[in-house]
DRENLUM-358142 format. One record per residue (C-alpha): residue number from 1; x, y, z. Coordinates in nm, 2 decimals, decimal comma. Each point is the difference from the previous one (the first is absolute). Layout:
<pts>
  num       u       v       w
  NUM       X       Y       Z
...
</pts>
This chain:
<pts>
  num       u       v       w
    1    2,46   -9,03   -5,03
    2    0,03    0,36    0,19
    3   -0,37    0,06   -0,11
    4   -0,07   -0,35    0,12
    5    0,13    0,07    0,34
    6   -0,13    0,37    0,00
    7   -0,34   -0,16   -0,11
    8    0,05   -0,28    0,29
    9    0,10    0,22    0,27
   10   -0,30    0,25   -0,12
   11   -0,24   -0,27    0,05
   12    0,12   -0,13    0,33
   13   -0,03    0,40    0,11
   14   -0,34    0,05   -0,12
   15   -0,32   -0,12    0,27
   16   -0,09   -0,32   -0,17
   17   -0,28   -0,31    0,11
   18    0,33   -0,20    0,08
   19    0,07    0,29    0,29
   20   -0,39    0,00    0,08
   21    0,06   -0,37    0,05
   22    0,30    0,04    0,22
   23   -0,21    0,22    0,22
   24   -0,30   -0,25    0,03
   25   -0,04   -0,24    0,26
   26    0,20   -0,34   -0,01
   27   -0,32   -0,18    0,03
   28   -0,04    0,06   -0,34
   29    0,02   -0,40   -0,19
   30    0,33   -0,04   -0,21
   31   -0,24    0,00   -0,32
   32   -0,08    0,29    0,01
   33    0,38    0,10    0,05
   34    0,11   -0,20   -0,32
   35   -0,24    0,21   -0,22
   36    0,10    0,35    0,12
   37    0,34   -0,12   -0,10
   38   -0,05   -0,13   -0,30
   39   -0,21    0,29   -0,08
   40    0,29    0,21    0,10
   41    0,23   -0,20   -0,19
   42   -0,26    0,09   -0,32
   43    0,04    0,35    0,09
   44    0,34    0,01    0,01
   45    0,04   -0,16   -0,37
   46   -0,21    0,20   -0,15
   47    0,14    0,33    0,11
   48    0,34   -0,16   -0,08
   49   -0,16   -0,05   -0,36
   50   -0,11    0,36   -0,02
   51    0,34    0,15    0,05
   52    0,13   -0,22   -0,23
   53   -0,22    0,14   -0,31
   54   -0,01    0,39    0,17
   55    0,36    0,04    0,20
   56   -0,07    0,41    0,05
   57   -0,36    0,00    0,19
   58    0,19   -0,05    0,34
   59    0,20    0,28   -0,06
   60   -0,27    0,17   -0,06
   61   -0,18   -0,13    0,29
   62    0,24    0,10    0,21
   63    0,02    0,38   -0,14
   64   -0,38    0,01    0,06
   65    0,00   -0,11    0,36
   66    0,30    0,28    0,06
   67   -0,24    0,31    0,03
   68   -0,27   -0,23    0,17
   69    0,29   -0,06    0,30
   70    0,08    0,38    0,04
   71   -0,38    0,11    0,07
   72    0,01   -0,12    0,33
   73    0,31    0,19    0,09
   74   -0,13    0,31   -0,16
   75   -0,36   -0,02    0,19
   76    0,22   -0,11    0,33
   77    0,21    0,38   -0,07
   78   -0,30    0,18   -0,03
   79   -0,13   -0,07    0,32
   80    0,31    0,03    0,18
   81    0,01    0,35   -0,18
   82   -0,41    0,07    0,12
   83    0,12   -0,12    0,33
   84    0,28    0,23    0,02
   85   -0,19    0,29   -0,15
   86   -0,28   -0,02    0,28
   87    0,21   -0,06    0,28
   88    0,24    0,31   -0,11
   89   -0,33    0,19   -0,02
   90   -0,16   -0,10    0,36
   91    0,33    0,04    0,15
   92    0,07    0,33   -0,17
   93   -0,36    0,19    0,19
   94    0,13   -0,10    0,32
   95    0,40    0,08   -0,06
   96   -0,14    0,33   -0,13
   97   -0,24    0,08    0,35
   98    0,26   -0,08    0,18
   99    0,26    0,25   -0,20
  100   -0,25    0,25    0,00
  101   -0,10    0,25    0,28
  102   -0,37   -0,10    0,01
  103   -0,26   -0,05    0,32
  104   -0,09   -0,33    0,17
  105   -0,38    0,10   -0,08
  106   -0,22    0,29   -0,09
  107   -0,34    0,17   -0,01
  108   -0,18    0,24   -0,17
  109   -0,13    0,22    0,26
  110   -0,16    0,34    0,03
  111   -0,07    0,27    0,28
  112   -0,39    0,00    0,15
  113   -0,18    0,29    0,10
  114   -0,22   -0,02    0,30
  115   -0,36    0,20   -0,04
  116   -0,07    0,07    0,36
  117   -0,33    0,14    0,07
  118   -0,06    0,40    0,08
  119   -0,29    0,04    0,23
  120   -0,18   -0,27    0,20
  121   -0,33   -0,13   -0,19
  122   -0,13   -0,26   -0,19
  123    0,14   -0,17   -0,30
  124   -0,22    0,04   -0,30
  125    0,11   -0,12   -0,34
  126    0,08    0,23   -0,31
  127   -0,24    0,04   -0,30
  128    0,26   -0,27   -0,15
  129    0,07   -0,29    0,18
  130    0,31   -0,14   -0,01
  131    0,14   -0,40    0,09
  132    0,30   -0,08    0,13
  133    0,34   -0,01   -0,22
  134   -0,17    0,26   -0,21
  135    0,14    0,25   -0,21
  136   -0,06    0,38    0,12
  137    0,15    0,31   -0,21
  138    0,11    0,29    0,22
  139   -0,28    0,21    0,19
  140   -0,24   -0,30   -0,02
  141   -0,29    0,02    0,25
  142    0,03   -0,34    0,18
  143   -0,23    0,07    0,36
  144   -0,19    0,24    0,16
  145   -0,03    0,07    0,37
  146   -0,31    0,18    0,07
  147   -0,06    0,13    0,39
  148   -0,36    0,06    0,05
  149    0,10    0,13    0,36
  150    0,21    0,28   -0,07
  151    0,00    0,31    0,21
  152   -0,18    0,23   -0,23
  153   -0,07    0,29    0,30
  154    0,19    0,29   -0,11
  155   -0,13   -0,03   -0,35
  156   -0,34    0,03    0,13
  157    0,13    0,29    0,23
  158    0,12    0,22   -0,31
  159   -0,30   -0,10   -0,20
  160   -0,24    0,15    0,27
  161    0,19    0,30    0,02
  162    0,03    0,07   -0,36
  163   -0,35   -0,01    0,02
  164   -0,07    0,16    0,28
  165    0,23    0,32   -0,20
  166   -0,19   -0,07   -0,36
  167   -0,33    0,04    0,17
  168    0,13    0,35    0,18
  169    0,11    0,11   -0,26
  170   -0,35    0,11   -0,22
  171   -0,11    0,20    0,31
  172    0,32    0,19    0,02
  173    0,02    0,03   -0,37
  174   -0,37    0,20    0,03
  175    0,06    0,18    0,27
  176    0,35    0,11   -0,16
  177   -0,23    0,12   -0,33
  178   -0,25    0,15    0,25
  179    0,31    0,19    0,19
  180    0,10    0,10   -0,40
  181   -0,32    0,16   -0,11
  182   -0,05    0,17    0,30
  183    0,34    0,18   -0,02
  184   -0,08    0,09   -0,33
  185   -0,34    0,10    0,07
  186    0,17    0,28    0,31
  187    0,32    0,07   -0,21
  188   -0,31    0,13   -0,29
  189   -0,13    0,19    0,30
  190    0,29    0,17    0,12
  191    0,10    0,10   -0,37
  192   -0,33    0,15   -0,02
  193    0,05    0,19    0,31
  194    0,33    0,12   -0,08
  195   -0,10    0,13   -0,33
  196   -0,30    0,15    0,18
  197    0,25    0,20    0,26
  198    0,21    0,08   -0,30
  199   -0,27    0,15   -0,16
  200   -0,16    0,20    0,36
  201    0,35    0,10    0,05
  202    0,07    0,14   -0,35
  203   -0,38    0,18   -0,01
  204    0,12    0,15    0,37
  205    0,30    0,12   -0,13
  206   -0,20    0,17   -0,24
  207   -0,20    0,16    0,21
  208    0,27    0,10    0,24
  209    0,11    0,19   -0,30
  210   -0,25    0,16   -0,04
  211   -0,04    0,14    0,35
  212    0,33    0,11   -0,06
  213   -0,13    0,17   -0,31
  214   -0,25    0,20    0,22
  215    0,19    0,04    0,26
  216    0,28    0,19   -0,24
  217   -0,27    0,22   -0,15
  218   -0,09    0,06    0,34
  219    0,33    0,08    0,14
  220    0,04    0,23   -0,31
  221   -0,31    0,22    0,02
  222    0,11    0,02    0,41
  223    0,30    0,12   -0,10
  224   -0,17    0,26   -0,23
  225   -0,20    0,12    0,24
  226    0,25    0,02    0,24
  227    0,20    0,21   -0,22
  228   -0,29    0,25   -0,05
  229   -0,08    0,02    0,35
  230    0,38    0,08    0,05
  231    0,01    0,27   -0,24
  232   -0,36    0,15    0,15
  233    0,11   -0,03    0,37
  234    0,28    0,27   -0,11
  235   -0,23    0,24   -0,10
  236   -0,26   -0,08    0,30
  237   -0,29   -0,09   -0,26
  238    0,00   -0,38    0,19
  239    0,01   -0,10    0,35
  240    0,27   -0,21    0,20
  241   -0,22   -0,20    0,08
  242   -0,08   -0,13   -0,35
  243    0,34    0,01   -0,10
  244    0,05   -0,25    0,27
  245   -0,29   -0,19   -0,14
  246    0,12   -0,03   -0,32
  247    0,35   -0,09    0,09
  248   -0,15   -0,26    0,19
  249   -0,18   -0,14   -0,27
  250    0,35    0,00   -0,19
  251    0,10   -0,21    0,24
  252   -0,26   -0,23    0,05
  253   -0,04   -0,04   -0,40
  254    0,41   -0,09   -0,03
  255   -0,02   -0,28    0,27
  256   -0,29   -0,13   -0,14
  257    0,16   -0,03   -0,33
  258    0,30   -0,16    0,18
  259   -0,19   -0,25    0,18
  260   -0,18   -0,12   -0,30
  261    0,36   -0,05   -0,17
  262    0,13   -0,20    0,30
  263   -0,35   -0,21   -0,02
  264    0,11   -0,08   -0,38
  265    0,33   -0,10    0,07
  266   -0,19   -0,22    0,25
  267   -0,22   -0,13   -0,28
  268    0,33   -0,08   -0,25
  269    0,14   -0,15    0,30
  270   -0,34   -0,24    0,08
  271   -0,04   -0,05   -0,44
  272    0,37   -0,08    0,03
  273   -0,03   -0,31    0,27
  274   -0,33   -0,09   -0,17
  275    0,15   -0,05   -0,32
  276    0,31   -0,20    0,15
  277   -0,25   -0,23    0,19
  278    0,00    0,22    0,32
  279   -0,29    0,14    0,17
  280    0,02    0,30    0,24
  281   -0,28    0,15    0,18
  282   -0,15    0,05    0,34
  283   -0,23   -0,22    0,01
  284    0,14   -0,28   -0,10
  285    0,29   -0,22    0,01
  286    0,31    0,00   -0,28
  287   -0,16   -0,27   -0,18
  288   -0,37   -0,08   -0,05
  289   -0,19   -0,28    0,13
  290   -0,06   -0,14   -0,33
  291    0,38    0,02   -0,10
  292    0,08   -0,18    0,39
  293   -0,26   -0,28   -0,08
  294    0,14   -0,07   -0,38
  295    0,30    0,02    0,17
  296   -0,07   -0,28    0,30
  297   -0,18   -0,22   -0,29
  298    0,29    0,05   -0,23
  299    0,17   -0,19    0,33
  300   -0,23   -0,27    0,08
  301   -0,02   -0,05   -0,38
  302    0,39   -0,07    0,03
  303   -0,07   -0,25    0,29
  304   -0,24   -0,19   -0,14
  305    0,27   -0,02   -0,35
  306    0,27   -0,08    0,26
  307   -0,24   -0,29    0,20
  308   -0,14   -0,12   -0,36
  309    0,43   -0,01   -0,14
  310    0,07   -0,18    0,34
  311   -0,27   -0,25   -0,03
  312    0,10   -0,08   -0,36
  313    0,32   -0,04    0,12
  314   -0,11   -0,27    0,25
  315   -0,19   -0,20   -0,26
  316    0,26    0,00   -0,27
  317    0,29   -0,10    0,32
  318   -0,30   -0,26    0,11
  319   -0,05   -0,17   -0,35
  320    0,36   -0,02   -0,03
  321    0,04   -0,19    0,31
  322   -0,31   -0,20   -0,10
  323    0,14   -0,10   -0,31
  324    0,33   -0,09    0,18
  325   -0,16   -0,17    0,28
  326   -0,25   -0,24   -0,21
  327    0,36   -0,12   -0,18
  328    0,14   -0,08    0,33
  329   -0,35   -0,15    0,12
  330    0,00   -0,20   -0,38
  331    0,38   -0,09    0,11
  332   -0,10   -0,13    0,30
  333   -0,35   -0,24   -0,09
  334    0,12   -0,08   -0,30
  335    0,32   -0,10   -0,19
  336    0,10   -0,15   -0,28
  337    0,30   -0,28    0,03
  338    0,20    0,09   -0,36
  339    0,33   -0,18   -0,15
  340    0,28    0,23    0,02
  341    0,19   -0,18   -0,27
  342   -0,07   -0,28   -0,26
  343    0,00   -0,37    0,12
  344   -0,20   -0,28    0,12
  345   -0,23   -0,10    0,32
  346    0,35   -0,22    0,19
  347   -0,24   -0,01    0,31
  348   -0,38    0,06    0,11
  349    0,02    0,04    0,40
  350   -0,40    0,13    0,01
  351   -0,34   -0,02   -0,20
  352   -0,34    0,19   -0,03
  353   -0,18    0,06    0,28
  354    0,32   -0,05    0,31
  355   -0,01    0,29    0,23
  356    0,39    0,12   -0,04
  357    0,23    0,30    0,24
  358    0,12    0,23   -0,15
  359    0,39   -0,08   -0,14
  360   -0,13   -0,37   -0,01
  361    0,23   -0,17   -0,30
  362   -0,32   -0,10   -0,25
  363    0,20   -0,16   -0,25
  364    0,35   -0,03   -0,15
  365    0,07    0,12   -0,39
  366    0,30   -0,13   -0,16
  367    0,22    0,28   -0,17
  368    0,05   -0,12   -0,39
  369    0,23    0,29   -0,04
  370    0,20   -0,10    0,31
  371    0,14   -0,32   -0,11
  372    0,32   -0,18    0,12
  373    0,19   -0,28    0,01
  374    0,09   -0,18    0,32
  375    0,27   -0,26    0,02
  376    0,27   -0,19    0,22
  377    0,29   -0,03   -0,03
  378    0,32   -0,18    0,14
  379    0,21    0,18    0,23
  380    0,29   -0,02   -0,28
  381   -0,21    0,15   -0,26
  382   -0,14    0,24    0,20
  383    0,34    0,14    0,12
  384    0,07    0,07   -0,39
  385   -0,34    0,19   -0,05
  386   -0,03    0,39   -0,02
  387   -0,26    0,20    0,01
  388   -0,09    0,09   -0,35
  389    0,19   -0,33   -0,19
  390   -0,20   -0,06   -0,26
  391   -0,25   -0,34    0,08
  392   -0,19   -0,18   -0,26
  393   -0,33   -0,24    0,16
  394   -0,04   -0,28   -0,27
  395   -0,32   -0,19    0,09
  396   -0,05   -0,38    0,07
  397   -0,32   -0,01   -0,26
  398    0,25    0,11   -0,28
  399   -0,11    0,38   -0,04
  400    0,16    0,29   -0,10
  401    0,23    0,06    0,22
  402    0,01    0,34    0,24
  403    0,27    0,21   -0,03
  404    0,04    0,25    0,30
  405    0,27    0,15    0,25
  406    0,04   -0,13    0,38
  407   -0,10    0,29    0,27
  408    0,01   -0,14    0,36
  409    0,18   -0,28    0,11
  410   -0,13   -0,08    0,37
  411    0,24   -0,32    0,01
  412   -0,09   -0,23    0,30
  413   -0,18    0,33    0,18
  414   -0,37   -0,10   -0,18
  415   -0,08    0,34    0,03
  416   -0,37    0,04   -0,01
  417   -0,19    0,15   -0,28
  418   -0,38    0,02   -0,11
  419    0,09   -0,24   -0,32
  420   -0,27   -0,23   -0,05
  421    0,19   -0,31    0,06
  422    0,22    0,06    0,26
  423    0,38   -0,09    0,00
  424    0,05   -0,23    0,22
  425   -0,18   -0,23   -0,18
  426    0,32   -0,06   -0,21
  427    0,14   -0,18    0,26
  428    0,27   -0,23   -0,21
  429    0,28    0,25    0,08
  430   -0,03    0,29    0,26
  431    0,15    0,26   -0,23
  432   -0,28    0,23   -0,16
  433    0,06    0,20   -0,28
  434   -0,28    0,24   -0,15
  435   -0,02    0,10   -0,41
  436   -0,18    0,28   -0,15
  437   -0,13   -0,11   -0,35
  438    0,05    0,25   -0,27
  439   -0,26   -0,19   -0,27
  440   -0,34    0,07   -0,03
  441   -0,04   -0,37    0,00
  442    0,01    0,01    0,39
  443   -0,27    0,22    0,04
  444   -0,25   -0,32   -0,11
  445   -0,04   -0,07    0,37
  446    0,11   -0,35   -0,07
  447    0,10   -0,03    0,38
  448    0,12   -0,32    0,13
  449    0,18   -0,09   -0,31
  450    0,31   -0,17    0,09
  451    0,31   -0,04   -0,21
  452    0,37    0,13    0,08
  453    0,19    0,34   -0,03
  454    0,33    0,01   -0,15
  455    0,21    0,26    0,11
  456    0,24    0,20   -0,21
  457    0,24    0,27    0,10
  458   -0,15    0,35   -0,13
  459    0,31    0,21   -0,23
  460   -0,09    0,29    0,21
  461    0,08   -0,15    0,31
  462    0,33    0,01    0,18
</pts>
């Protein structure tokens, strides 16, 4: 009877036509109520029936439809644990930014170089023309001013005069050889007189000595006779009168022999000077005519060297100066506009063919190698910050982030700088904080990349 009633209450549980019929309209007609309840009524025996013959299948049944009724309470705690899960998570990023010491915003940013014309000219472009945002590698020809109106007057002046000098300088170079031979040509003359004198002088002193020679015999054979005459006159066999003769002769024969040695000391004397280079006479001067024009050639020779060394002098000081003036005339009609570091074209402010001043910006270059990070933050983050905290700028585009160390912080100042983008157009908070980046990664020029900069205090600060 308990399976009965289990059976019974079982069936009046379960959806059956009897509830459908409840649920229908009342305008149904009562015939077609009487048969859904007498087809009920069927139903109900013939389950009744069945647990008669089989009295476990309900139990069964029922341990069946036990797992069935805890699915839904399972499924229902997964999704409250999903839910739970994914609002820890997008609750957790922001909890975390705001524990952290990070910036409102941020931007990749990097110094510019302004290119500023030289000389005033023309803009001409470089063998390699170049488009905007392009990459340059240091030293890279970009433009060329050229200035077809340059003062080119003194280069001209020191080119006529060098030669003006190289055209002098054949004329004096001949007559400098001319000046040459012809000393040679008198200094061959005057050797050939001076040996000729040496050679008078030396046959005069031979002949002086031999005067002397006769002279001696002379004196001698005087002197003999003398002695004779002296030895006669005392015995009366000779007159006074040639005695006096004689005696006289004496006389006459020893100053004859003197004078002839006092003419060849004179000689040695004359052979001595001649010899040395000296010339004594009386009829002419100390030094020949020959010897005095060798002599003044030897000295116009030595003018025409000294006028020749001069005017080389004057060519080699001239072709320096023309060498140093056609650089400064090449500097000043024509230069060449070159990268001083490695970057990209930020800005083009001319193109071919624009007449430009000189120190006119041309165009801008952004420095790759000059990278930093520029970000704001609020006024109690920036009163933690310290110059050289370490700061790491994680990018919005999910790259790697940029680890670096922070070097100025300007605060609500916006101190100007030649960055690319400037600072105050982080305008969120008024604080301003700048970050070198240490990684090569920053040196991509990737300017204008935003993301944030998280700040954290470096050991080695105090």
């Amino acid at each position: 009877m308990m399976d009965r009633s289990r059976a019974i209450s079982a069936s009046d549980t379960s959806p059956t036509p009897a509830r459908e019929a409840e649920s229908a309209p009342e305008a149904r007609s009562s015939d077609a109520r009487s048969s859904d309840a007498r087809s009920l009524q069927q139903a109900l025996q013939e389950r009744l029936f069945a647990d008669e013959e089989h009295p476990q299948e309900p139990a069964a049944r029922m341990e069946a439809a036990e797992p069935a009724s805890r699915w839904p309470y399972l499924w229902r705690g997964l999704k409250i644990a999903a839910g739970l899960a994914v609002i820890a998570v997008f609750g957790w990023l922001p909890l975390r930014a705001m524990l952290q010491n990070s910036s409102v915003e941020a931007v990749l940013n990097s110094r510019l170089v302004t290119l500023r014309a030289p000389i005033g000219g023309r803009i001409v472009a470089a063998s390699d023309p170049i488009k905007d945002r392009a990459r340059l590698d240091a030293d890279a020809v970009v433009l060329r001013v050229v200035n077809p109106r340059s003062d080119r007057t003194r280069l001209d002046d020191l080119r006529r005069q060098k030669s003006r000098l190289e055209n002098e300088r054949p004329s004096l170079a001949a007559k400098l050889a001319t000046a040459q031979a012809a000393q040679q040509d008198l200094a061959r003359q005057a050797e050939q007189f001076k040996n000729g004198r040496v050679l008078q002088l030396e046959a005069r002193i031979a002949e002086i000595q031999t005067s002397i020679e006769a002279a001696a015999a002379r004196r001698e054979e005087a002197s003999a006779a003398v002695d004779r005459a002296s030895s006669l006159a005392k015995s009366g066999n000779i007159s006074t009168v040639e005695l006096a003769r004689l005696t006289r002769e004496l006389s006459v024969a020893q100053q004859t022999e003197l004078g002839a040695r006092k003419r060849l000391d004179a000689a040695k004397v004359e052979l001595t000077a001649a010899q040395s280079g000296s010339f004594l006479g009386d009829s002419y001067n100390d030094r020949p005519s020959s010897v005095q024009r060798e002599e003044e050639m030897r000295q116009r020779a030595k003018d025409l060297e000294a006028d020749l060394m001069r005017i080389d002098t004057e060519i080699a000081w001239l072709a320096n100066e023309i060498i140093t003036e056609e650089i400064r005339f090449t500097d000043l009609s024509e230069a060449n506009i070159k990268t001083p570091v490695a970057g990209r074209v930020w800005e083009m402010m001319t193109s071919p063919g624009e007449d430009v001043q000189a120190g006119q910006p041309l165009l801008k270059v952004l420095d790759c190698s000059g990278a930093v990070v520029t970000a704001n933050v609020t006024e109690s983050v920036y009163n933690r910050l310290r110059l050289g905290d370490h700061a790491t700028f994680e990018p919005n585009d999910g790259g790697e982030p940029i680890s670096g160390t922070v070097v100025n912080l300007t605060g609500s100042a916006g101190a100007p700088a030649n960055l690319a983008i400037n600072p105050d157009a982080l305008n969120k908070e008024p604080y301003r904080v700048t970050v070198a980046p240490a990684d090569a990664a920053a040196h991509d020029c990737t300017v204008g990349r935003t993301g944030r900069v998280v700040f954290g205090r470096n050991e080695t600060t105090p």
